[in-house]
C-alpha positions in Angstrom: -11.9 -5.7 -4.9 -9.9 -7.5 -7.6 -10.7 -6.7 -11.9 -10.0 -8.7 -14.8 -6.4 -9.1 -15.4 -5.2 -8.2 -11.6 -2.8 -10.7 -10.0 -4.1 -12.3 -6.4 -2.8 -15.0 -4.3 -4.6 -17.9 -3.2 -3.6 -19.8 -0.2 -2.1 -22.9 -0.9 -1.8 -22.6 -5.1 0.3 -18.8 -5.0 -0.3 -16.6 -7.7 -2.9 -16.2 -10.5 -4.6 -13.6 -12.6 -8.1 -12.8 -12.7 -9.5 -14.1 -16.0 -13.3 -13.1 -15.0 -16.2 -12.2 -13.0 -18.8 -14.5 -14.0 -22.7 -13.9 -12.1 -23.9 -17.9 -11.5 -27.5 -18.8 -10.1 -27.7 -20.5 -7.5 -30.8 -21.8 -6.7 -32.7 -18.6 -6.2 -30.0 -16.1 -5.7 -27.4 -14.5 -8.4 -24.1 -14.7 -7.1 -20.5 -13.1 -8.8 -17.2 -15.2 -8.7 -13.7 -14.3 -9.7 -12.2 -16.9 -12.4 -9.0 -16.8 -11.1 -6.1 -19.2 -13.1 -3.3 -20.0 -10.6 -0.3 -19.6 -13.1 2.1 -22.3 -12.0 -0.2 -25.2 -12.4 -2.7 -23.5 -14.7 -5.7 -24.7 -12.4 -8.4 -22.3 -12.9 -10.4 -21.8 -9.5 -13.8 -20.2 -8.8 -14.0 -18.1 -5.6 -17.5 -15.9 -4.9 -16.6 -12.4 -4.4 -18.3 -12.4 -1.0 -15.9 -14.7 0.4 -12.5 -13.5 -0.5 -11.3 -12.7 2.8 -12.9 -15.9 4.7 -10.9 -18.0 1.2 -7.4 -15.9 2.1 -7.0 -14.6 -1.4 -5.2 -11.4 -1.0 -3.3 -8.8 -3.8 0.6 -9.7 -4.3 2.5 -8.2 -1.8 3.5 -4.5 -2.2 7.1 -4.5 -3.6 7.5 -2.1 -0.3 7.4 -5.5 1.8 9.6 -7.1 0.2 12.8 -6.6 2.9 9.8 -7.8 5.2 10.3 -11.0 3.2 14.1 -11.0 2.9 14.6 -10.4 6.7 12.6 -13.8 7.8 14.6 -15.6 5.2 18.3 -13.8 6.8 17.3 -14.7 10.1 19.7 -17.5 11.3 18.3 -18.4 14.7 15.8 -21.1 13.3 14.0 -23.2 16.4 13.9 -26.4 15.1 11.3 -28.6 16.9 12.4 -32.3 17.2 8.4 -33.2 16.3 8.2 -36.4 14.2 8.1 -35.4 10.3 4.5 -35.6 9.9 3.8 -33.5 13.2 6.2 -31.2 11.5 4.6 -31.3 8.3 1.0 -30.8 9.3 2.1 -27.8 10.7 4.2 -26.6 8.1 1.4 -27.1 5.7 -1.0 -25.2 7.8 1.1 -22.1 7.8 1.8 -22.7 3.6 -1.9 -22.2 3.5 -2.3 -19.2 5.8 -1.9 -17.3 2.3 0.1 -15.4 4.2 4.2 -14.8 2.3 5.8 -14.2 5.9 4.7 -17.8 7.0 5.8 -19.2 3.7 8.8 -17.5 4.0 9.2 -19.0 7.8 8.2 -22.3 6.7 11.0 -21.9 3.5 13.8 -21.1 6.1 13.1 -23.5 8.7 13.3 -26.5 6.3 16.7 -25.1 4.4 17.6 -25.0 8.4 16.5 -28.5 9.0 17.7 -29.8 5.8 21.3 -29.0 6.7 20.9 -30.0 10.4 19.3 -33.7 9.5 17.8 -33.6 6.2 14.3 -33.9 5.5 11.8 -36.5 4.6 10.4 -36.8 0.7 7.2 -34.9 2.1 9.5 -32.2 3.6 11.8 -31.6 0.6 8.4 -31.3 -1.6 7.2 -29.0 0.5 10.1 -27.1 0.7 10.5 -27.0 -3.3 6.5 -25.6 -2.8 7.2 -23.1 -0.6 9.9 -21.7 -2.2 8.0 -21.5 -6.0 5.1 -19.6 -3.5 7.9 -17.2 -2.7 9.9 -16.6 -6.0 6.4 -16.7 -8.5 4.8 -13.8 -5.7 8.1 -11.8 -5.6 8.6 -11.7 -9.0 5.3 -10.5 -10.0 5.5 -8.1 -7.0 9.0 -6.5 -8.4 8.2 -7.4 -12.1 11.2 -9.3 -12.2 12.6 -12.6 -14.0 11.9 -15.2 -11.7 15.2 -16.6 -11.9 16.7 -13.4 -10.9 14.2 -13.8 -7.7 15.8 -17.6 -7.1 19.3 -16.5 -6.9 18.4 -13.1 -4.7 16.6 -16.0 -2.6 20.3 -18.2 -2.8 22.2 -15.3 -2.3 20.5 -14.7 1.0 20.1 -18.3 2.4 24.1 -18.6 1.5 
């Protein structure tokens, strides 16, 4: 599915590049990873090439999807749910590692909803601050664009 050199996503860490496809033994059967480096945090993970769809890792999303992506973040009828923070957090988290960009992006505008309704706990801003490097590292790999051009497109809309 995925080469040396493509992009992917993993669920929870965002984007990275393949760097190989190593063949391990274990035990008494040969089995291939992908050596994939997430590029924000440089943590290199191992993921066997059978399991790529139970793991989440997906391609970047096509540059078609994008609006997709901008829509969720436009919408302005957020339901916040009056759930204590860590209810609200477990959740949150749960969706972030999905894999999937529309939940990010849900997650990303629910907490810029909340955080002008009530503001948010430590755990919630962090999370927000993650869910929103998720979006702008994807998109701008996706569009070949300078991250911080993705960031203000992101600002722009959320004004």
């Amino acid at each position: 599915m995925f080469e040396v050199g493509d992009f992917a996503v993993y669920p929870g860490h965002g984007v990275g590049v393949i760097e190989a496809i190593e063949r391990m033994e274990m035990g008494e059967k040969a089995q291939d990873f992908y050596i994939l480096r997430i590029l924000d945090t440089q943590m290199t993970i191992m993921v066997p090439t059978e399991s790529v769809r139970v793991a989440g890792m997906r391609e970047v999303i096509d540059p078609k999807k994008i609006p997709e992506v901008y829509e969720i973040l436009k919408e302005k009828e957020v339901t916040n749910n009056h759930q204590p923070w860590n209810q609200r957090y477990r959740g949150y988290m749960e969706r972030i590692k999905s894999g999937s960009i529309f939940e990010v992006a849900k997650v990303f505008r629910e907490l810029c909803s909340l955080r002008t309704e009530k503001g948010l706990s430590f755990g919630e801003r962090k999370m927000m601050d993650t869910a929103k490097n998720l979006l702008i590292k994807e998109l701008a790999i996706s569009k070949e664009e300078e991250e911080a051009e993705i960031g203000k497109e992101i600002q722009g809309i959320l004004s």
